[in-house]
Structures are given as structure tokens and as C-alpha cells.
C-alpha positions in Angstrom: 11.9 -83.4 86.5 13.8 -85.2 83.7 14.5 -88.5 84.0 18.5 -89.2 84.1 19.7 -90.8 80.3 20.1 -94.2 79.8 24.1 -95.0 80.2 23.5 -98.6 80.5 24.2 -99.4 77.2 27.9 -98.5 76.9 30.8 -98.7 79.5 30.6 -96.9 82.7 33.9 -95.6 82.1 32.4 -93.5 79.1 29.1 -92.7 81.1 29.8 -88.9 81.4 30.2 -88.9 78.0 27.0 -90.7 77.1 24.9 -88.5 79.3 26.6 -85.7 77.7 25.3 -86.7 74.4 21.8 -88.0 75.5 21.5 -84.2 77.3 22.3 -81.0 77.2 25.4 -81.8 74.3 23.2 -83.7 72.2 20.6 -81.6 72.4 22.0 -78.5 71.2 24.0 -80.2 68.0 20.4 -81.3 67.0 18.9 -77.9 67.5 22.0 -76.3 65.3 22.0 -79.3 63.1 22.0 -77.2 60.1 24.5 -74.7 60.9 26.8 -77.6 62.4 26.7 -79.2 59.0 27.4 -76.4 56.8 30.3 -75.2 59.0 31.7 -78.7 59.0 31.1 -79.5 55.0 34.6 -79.0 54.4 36.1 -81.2 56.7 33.4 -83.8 55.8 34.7 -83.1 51.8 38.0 -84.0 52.6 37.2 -87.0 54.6 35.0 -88.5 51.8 37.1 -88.0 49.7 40.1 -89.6 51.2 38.1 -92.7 52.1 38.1 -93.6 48.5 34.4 -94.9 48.9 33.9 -97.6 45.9 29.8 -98.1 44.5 28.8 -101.8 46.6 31.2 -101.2 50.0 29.9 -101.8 53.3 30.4 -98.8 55.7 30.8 -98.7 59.5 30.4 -94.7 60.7 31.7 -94.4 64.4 30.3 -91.0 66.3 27.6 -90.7 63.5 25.9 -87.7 65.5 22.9 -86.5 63.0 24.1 -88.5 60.2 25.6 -85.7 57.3 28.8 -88.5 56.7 26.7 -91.5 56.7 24.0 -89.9 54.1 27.4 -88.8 51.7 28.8 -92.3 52.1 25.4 -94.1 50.9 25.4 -91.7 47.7 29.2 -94.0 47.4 28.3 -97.7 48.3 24.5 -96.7 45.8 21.9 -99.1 46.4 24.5 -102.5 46.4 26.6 -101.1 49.5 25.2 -100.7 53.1 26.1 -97.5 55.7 25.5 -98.3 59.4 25.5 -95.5 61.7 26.7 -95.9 65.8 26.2 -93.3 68.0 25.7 -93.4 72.0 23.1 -90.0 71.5 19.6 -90.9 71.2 18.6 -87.6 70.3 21.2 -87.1 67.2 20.1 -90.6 65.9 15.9 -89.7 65.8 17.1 -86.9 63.7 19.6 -88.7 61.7 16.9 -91.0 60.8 14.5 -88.2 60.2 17.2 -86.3 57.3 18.1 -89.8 56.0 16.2 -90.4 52.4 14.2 -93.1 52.6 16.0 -95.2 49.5 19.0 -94.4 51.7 21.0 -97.9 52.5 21.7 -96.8 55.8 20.6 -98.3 59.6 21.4 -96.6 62.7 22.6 -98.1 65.9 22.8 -96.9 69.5 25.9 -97.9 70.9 29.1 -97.2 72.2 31.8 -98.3 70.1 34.4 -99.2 73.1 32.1 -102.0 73.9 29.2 -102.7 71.1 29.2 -106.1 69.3 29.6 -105.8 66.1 29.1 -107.8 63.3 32.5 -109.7 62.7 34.2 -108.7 59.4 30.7 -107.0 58.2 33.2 -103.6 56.8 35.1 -102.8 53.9 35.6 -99.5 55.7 35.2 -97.6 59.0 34.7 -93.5 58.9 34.1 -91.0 61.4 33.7 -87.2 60.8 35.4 -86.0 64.2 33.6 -88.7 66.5 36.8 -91.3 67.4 37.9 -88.8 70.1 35.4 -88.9 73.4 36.6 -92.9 74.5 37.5 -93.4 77.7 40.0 -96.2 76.3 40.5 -95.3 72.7 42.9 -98.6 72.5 40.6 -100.8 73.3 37.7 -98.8 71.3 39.4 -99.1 68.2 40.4 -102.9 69.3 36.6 -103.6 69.0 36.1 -101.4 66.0 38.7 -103.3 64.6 36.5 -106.5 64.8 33.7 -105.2 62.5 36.9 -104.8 59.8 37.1 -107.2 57.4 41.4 -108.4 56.5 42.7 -105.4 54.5 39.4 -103.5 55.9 40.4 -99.5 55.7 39.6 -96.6 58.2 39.7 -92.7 57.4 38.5 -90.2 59.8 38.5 -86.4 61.0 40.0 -85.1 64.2 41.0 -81.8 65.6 44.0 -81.1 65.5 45.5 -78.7 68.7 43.2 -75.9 70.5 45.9 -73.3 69.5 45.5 -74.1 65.8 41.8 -73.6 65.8 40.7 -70.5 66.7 36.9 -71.3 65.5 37.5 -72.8 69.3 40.1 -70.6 71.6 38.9 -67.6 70.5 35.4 -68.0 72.2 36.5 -70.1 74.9 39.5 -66.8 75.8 36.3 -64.6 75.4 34.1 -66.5 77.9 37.0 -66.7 80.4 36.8 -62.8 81.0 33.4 -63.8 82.7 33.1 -67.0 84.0 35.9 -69.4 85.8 38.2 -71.4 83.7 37.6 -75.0 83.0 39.6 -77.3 85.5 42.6 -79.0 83.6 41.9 -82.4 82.1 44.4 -85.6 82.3 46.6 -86.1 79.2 44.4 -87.8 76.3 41.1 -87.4 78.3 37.8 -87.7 76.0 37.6 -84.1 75.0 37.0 -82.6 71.5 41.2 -82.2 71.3 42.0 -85.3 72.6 43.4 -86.9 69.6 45.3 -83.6 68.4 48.6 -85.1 69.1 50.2 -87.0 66.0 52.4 -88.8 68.0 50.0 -89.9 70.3 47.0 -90.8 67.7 49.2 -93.0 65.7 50.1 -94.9 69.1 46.6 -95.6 69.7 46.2 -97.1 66.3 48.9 -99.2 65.9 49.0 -100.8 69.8 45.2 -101.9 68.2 47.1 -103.6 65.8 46.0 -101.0 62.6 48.8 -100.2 60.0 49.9 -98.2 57.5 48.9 -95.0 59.3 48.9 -91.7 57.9 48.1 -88.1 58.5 47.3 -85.3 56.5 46.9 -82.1 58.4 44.4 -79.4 56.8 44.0 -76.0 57.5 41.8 -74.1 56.1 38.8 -71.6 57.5 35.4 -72.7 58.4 31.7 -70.7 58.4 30.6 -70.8 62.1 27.8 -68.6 61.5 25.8 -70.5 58.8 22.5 -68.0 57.6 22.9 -66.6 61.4 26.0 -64.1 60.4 27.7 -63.2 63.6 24.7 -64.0 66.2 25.0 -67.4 64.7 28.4 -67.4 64.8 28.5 -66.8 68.7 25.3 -69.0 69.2 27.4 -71.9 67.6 30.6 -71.6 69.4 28.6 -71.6 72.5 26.6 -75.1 71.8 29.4 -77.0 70.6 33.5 -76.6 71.9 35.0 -75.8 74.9 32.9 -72.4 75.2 29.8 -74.5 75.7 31.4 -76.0 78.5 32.8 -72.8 80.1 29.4 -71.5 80.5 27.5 -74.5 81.5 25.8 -74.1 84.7 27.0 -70.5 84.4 22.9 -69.1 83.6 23.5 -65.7 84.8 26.8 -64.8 82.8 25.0 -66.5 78.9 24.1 -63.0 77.7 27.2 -60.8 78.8 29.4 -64.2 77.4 27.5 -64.3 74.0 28.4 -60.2 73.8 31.8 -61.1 73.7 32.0 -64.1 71.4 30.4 -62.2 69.1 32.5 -59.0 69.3 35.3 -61.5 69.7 34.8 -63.1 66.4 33.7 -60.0 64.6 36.9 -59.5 63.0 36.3 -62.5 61.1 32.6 -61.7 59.2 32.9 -60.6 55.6 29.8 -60.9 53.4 27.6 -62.3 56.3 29.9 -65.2 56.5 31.5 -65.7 59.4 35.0 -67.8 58.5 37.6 -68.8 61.2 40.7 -70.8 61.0 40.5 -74.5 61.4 43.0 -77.1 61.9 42.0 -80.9 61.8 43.8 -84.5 60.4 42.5 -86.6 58.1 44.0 -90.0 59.0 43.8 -93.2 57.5 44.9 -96.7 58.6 44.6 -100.5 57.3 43.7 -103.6 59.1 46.3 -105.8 58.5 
């Protein structure tokens, strides 16, 4: 039997979350590691781009999973900058480390990012390609993140914006409900892949942490969930990653007659062997003051 993973590390009120990511979560992201990057290439794009990543800059990337954001902001910073990598999952950081080129100025770290020490004032930036939203606490998370900021230290990152908006997510999720039991409510704000869809409520979070000038940009646009797989790896991806995944966890028996009705579910949406679904995700930046 497998041993339970290591939560010691991190805050007990975020221990669900890191055995999510040390087990079965983590585990399928690395196994669809490619397809996970190409589908999310746009929103990492955008967030590159809004970051505003200067050649020499010393970058701090929260939730760094298998390390696609970190390896595009080293191409930035060049060999005089520095990208350092935090991540509770074990298993995304091995492979991180195994894509990263080896010139790459980039270090990864285990650690979760509500409670890690970090170096004080060793940023110039903070990014995160939809990784800021799984805290137990995110006020006092991005409290500590704060302290790795340097005065007039700058932070840009992804997050979903509302399940209703992104039917790359619903649509599966509505398809699995016809066969297994919906997933119990969570609390308002609870770590979950939407939990920072809510303008109103992300911009609280970041300025009772004492971060200004706060902005949002909201992006919509449509995103390849199927990767070289065409529509079975379309329906294999929005059952490893997304509330789906979680609908049909535990739920052995039901996998095939599920995955039969993502993929007719998101048929309507493969043209060309691409499989492109609506997205919705912010971009938001904020300063240290």
C-alpha cells in the first residue's frame, strides 16, 4: 500500500490540498503535462506578457505545477535574472526539473506559499499561471508572498474566472452528473479551481494584504482541450484536471460510461482535430507598495 504524502511541510489547514497535489491530482497533471500546457499556452501568453518581464529581474512563481511559466519567464530575466519555482506537489516539481534546460536560471522549491519562508525582498516580481487559488487563507498567503517582494515589487497572475463562463469546465462536469452524484456544495471562497472568480472578492484579498494598484483584465477566448488526442483527449483531459475529475473520483465503475459522455458532450466543439472550448480567466496585477 502507498504510503500517505508528506503534508508536514505546509499548514494543516491546506493539508487536503497538499495531498491532493502529492496524489491522485498531481499525478494526472504530470501524466497529461503536454496536453495541459498546450491547452493552457494562451492564458500563459497573456500572463507573460502582462508581467512586463525585464532581462536581469528576479522571479518568484507561486503554484509552479510542471514549470511551463517559470521556463518562459527565464527566457525574460536571460542568464543575469533568477526564476524560483514553489509548488507543494512533489511529483509536478521532478518533472519540472526534468523539462527545465539545464542553462535555465531557475530552482524549484517545495513549499506551501501560506507558510514557506522566503527570502525577504529577494523579487522584483511574483507570477502564477492559475496557482494563487487552492489557500486555505489566501489573505494571509499572499501576506507571506508579500514578504519575498521587494518595495514597488509587482505581481501578475491567471485565475478562472466563474464556472458558468468556462464551459472547457461545466460542460463535462453537467455530462458526468447524468451518472454519478453531484459534488457536495463548497463554503464561499473555498480552495477550489473557481475560488478566486469573483472580482470583488479577489481584489479584497489583495488589498487587506496590503497590495495596491489592483487591476483586472478579463479574457475570453477558446482553448484546445484535446491537444494531439482530438476528442478522446479532449474527454481524457477534462476528466484529470476540473471539477469532472472530482465528480468521478472514487466513482471506478461509472469512468467509461462518464468519458462516453464528455466526449459526445464536447463533440460539438472539434473542428480540424482540435478540440476548442470557451474559456474565461483574469489576468490581474497588483503593486507592493
Amino acid at each position: 500500500m502507498d504510503s500517505a504524502p508528506d503534508t508536514s511541510f505546509g499548514h494543516f489547514e491546506n493539508a487536503d490540498q497538499i495531498a491532493f497535489w502529492n496524489g491522485a491530482g498531481g499525478q494526472r497533471w504530470v501524466e497529461r503535462q503536454a496536453a495541459l500546457d498546450h491547452m493552457l499556452a494562451p492564458v500563459q501568453e497573456m500572463l507573460i506578457a502582462r508581467a512586463e518581464i525585464q532581462p536581469g529581474e528576479r522571479v518568484l512563481d507561486i503554484g509552479c505545477g510542471c514549470g511551463a511559466t517559470m521556463i518562459a519567464a527565464a527566457e525574460k530575466v536571460g542568464g543575469g535574472g533568477q526564476v524560483v519555482g514553489v509548488d507543494v506537489s512533489a511529483p509536478m516539481l521532478v518533472r519540472a526539473n526534468d523539462l527545465a534546460p539545464a542553462e535555465a536560471p531557475v530552482t524549484f522549491v517545495q513549499g506551501d506559499a501560506m507558510v514557506h519562508h522566503f527570502n525577504a525582498a529577494s523579487a522584483d516580481l511574483v507570477t502564477s499561471r492559475l496557482g494563487v487559488m487552492y489557500f486555505a487563507d489566501p489573505v494571509r498567503s499572499f501576506l507571506n508572498i508579500r514578504t519575498a517582494l521587494r518595495s514597488e515589487g509587482r505581481i501578475a497572475f491567471a485565475c478562472w474566472g466563474e464556472l458558468r463562463d468556462n464551459p472547457w469546465a461545466l460542460e463535462p462536469l453537467q455530462a458526468a452528473y447524468e451518472h454519478v452524484p453531484k459534488l457536495p456544495g463548497l463554503r464561499p471562497h473555498a480552495p477550489d479551481d473557481f475560488a478566486f472568480a469573483e472580482r470583488d472578492w479577489v481584489e479584497h484579498v489583495l488589498t487587506e494584504a496590503g497590495l495596491r494598484r489592483v487591476r483586472f483584465e478579463r479574457c475570453d477566448l477558446s482553448l484546445d482541450i484535446g491537444g494531439d488526442g482530438g476528442l478522446d483527449g479532449a474527454a481524457a483531459t477534462a476528466l484529470a484536471i476540473g471539477p469532472a475529475s472530482r465528480a468521478v473520483a472514487g466513482q471506478a465503475d461509472a469512468v467509461a460510461v462518464v468519458t462516453g459522455a464528455v466526449r459526445s458532450a464536447l463533440a460539438r466543439y472539434a473542428k480540424g482535430g482540435a478540440v476548442t472550448v470557451p474559456a474565461a480567466f483574469w489576468i490581474v496585477t497588483a503593486v507592493d507598495p
